[in-house]
C-alpha positions in Angstrom: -10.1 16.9 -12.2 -8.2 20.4 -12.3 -6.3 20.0 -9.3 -5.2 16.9 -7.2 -5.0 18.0 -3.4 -7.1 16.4 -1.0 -9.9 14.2 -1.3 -12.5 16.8 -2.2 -10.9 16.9 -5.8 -12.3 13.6 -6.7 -15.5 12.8 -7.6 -15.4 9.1 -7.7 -13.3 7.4 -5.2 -14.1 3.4 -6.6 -14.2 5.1 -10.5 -10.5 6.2 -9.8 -9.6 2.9 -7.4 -10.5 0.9 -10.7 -9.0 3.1 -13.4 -5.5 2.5 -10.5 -5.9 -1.5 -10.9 -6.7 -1.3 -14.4 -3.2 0.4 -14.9 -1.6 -1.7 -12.7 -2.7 -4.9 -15.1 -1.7 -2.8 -18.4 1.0 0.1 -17.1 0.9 0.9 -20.9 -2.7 1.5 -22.4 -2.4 5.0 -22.5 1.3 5.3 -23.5 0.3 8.4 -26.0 -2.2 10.3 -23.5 0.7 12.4 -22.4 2.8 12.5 -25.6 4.9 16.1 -25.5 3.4 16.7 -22.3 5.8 17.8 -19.2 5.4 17.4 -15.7 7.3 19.5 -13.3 8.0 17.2 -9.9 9.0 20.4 -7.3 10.5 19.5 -4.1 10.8 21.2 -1.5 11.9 18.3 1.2 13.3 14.6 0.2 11.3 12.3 -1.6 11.9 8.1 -2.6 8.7 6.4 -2.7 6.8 9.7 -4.4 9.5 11.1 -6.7 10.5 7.7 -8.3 6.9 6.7 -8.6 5.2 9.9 -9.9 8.2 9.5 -12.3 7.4 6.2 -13.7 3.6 6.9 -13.7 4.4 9.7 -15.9 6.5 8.1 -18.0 4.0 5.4 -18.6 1.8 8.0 -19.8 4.2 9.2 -22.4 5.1 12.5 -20.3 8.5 13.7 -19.9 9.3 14.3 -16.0 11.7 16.7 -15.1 12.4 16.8 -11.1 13.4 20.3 -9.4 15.3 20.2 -5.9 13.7 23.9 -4.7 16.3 25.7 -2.5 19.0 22.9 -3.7 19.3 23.3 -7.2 17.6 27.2 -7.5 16.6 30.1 -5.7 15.2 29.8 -2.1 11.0 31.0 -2.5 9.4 33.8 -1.3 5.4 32.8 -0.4 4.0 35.4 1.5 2.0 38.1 -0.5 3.2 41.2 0.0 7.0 40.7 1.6 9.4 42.3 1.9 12.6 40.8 0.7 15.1 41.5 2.7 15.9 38.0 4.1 17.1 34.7 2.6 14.6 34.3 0.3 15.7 35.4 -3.6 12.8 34.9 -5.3 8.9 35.5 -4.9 6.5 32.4 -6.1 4.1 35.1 -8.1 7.4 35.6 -10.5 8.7 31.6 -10.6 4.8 29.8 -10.7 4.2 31.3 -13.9 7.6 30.2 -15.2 6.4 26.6 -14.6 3.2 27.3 -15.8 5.1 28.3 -18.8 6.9 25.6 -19.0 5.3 22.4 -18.1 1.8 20.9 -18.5 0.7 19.7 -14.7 3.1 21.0 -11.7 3.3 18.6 -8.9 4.5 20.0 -5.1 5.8 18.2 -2.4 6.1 20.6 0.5 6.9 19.9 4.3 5.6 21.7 7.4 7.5 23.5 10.3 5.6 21.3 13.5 6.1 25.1 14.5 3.0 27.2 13.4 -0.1 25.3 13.4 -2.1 28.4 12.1 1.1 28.6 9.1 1.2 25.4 8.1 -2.6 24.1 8.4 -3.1 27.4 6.0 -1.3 25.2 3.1 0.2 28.7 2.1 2.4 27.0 -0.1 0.8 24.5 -2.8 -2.1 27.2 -2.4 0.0 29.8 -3.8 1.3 27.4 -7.0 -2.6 26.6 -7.7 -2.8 30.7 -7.3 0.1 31.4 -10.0 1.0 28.9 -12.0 -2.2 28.3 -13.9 -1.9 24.9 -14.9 -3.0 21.8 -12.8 -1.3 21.2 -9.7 -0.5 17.9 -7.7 0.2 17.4 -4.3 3.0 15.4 -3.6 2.5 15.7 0.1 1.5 19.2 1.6 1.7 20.8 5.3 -1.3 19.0 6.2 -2.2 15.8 3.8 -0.9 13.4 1.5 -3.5 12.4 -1.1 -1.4 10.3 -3.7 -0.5 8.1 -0.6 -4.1 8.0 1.0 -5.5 6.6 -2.9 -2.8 4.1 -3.0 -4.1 2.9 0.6 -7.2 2.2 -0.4 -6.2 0.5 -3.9 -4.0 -1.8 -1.5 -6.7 -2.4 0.6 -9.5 -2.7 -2.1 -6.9 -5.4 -3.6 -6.9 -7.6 -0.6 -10.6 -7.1 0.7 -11.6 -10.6 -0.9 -10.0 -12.5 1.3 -11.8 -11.0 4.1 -15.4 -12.1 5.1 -18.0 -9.9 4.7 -19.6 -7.9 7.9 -22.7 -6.6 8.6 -22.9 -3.8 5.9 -20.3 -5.0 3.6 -17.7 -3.0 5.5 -14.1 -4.1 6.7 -12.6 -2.9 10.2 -10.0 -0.5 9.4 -7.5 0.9 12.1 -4.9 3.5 12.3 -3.2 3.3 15.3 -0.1 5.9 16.9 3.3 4.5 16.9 6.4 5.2 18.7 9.0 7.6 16.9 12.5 8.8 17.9 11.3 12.7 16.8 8.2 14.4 16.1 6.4 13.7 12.2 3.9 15.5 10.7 -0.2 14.5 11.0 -0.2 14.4 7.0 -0.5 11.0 6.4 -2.6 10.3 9.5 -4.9 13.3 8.3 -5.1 12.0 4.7 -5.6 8.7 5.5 -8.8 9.3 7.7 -10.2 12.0 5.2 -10.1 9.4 2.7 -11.4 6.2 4.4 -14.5 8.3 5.6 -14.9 9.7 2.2 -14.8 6.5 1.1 -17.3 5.2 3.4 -16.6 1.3 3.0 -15.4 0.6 6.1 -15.8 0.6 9.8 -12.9 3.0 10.9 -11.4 3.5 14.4 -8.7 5.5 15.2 -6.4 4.7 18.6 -3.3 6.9 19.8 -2.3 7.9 23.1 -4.4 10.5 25.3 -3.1 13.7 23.8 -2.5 12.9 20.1 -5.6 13.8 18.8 -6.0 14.4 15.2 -8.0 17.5 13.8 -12.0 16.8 13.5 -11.8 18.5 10.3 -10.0 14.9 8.9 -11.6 12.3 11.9 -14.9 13.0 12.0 -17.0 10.2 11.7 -14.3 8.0 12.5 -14.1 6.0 16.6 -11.3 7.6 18.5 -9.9 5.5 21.7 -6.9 5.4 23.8 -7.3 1.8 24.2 -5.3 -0.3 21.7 -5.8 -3.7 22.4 -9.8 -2.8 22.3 -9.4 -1.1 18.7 -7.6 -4.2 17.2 -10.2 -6.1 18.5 -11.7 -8.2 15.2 -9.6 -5.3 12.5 -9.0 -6.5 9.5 -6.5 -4.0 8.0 -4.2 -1.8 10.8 -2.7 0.9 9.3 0.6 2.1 11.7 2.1 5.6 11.7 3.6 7.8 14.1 2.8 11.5 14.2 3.1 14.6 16.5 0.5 16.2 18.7 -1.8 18.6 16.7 -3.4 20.9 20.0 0.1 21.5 21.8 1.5 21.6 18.2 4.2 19.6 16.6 5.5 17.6 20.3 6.2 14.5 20.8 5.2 13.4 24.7 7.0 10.0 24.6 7.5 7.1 22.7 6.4 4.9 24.8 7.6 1.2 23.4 4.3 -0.4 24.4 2.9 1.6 21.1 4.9 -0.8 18.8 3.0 -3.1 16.7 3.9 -6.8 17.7 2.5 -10.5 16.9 1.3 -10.6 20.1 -1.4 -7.4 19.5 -1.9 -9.2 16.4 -3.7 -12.1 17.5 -6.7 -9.3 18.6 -7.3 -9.0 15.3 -9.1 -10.8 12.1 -5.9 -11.8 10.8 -4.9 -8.2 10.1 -2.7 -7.2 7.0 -0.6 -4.3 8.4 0.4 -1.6 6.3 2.5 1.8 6.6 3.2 4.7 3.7 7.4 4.1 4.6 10.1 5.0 5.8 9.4 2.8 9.1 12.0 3.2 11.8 12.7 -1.1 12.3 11.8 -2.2 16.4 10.9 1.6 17.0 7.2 1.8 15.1 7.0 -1.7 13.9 8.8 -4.9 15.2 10.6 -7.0 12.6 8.4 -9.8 12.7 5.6 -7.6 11.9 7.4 -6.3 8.9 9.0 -9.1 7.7 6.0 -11.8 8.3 2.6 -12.9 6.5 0.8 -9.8 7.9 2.3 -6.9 6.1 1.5 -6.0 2.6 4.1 -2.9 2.8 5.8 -3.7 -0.4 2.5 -3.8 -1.8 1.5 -0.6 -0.8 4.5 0.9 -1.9 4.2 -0.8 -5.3 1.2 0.8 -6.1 2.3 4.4 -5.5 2.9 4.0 -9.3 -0.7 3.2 -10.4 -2.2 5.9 -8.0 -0.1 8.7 -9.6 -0.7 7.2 -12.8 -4.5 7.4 -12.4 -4.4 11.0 -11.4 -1.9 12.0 -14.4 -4.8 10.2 -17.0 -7.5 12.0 -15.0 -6.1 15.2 -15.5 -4.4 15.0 -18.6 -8.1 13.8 -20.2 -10.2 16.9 -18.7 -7.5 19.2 -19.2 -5.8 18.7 -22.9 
């Protein structure tokens, strides 16, 4: 593995699912893999869940981890090629990537679209142009367009709990993302990553359900059933995935927030005894009702939890085929 952006870098999506859980039952086994190795953690918009646990995961490599607030704690970045710098911006990422090229072993990005530009930010200028000039590996922390360290934790959560489900015709569980009200307009990124990944993976039967006019990209759902109708996607699920995001056509809007979107007991019982899970922060009684989030159903804290030991199996993967 040379870079870790999307779901195309991975060859092996169970070989990397199993090195996750094998980490997760011994954090330490490879406690010298990344001995006077650095990691540069580059943000460029807020981070809890993926800063602390990329953090950890490095450190229970051996790595040092050294976190950089972009635009905080330095200069603001320059990406376009060829612009002219007469703005706000101080300093061009063709002169800083090679810095942290120079000065760290893998370079991890977390970056943040405009919901302004559709062509801008689905062209992923900017963790494109730190692969392009930093020439060491680089990992997406979250991007304009997808969140892969989030989207391999998923399915180690899910892969976890799968044995208490019955098998189905093919082996496969019912997997289903469905919209949910927000107070302002997110990203697609973990809705996109999410359904790249579960089709990549191929393990499961996947439906997606969101109002009429919140279609996702084909690009990321093809393959997967779209419907408007919630009640008929829950229908026998076993794992619901809930997470709110903005329209991708009539780019970055949000049409309403329409309360009957929200995730309650009551949908619930459509379903195979779901486990409900979301990549956090969760707006309480706005996407999910509290007795969703603090019942039997959710395995949120679990999920969260193993953002650790899907970091930590990228870090080995790369650190091994790139010493």
């Amino acid at each position: 593995m040379k870079n870790f952006v999307s779901v195309h870098d991975v060859k092996n999506i169970d070989a990397l699912v199993k090195k996750a859980l094998a980490y997760k039952a011994d954090p330490f086994s490879d406690k010298t893999l990344g001995a006077n190795k650095r990691i540069g953690c580059l943000f460029l918009n807020p981070s809890m869940r993926t800063r602390l646990s990329t953090q950890i995961a490095a450190q229970n490599l051996g790595m040092e981890a050294i976190i950089f607030n972009v635009g905080q704690e330095g200069w603001a970045l320059e990406f376009e090629d060829e612009a002219i710098m007469s703005g706000n911006t101080v300093e061009h990422v063709k002169d800083a990537a090679p810095i942290f090229g120079k000065y760290f072993d893998i370079l991890a990005i977390r970056t943040f679209p405009s919901l302004k530009n559709r062509e801008d930010d689905y062209s992923e200028l900017y963790i494109k142009q730190f692969i392009k000039y930093a020439g060491i590996p680089v990992v997406s922390l979250e991007s304009a367009t997808l969140h892969p360290l989030q989207s391999l934790t998923d399915i180690i959560t899910i892969q976890e709990d799968l044995t208490e489900f019955p098998l189905r015709t093919g082996g496969k569980a019912k997997i289903v993302l469905t919209w949910a009200p927000h107070v302002k307009p997110l990203p697609q990124c973990v809705a996109n990553s999410f359904s790249q990944w579960i089709n990549a993976w191929g393990k499961a039967d996947f439906v997606i359900t969101h109002p009429e006019d919140y279609e996702l990209s084909e690009e990321f759902t093809k393959g997967a059933t779209i419907t408007h109708n919630q009640d008929e996607a829950l229908k026998d699920a076993d794992f619901v995935y809930v997470k709110n995001w903005s329209t991708f056509k009539d780019y970055g809007k949000l049409y309403e927030s329409d309360p009957k979107w929200m995730l309650t007991n009551k949908k619930m019982q459509w379903t195979n005894n779901a486990k409900v899970m979301h990549c956090l922060p969760v707006r309480r009684n706005v996407e999910l009702s509290d007795e969703i989030l603090d019942g039997p159903m959710s395995i949120i804290t679990q999920q969260a939890g193993n953002r650790v030991w899907a970091a930590q199996a990228v870090l080995s993967e790369i650190l091994k085929h790139n010493g």
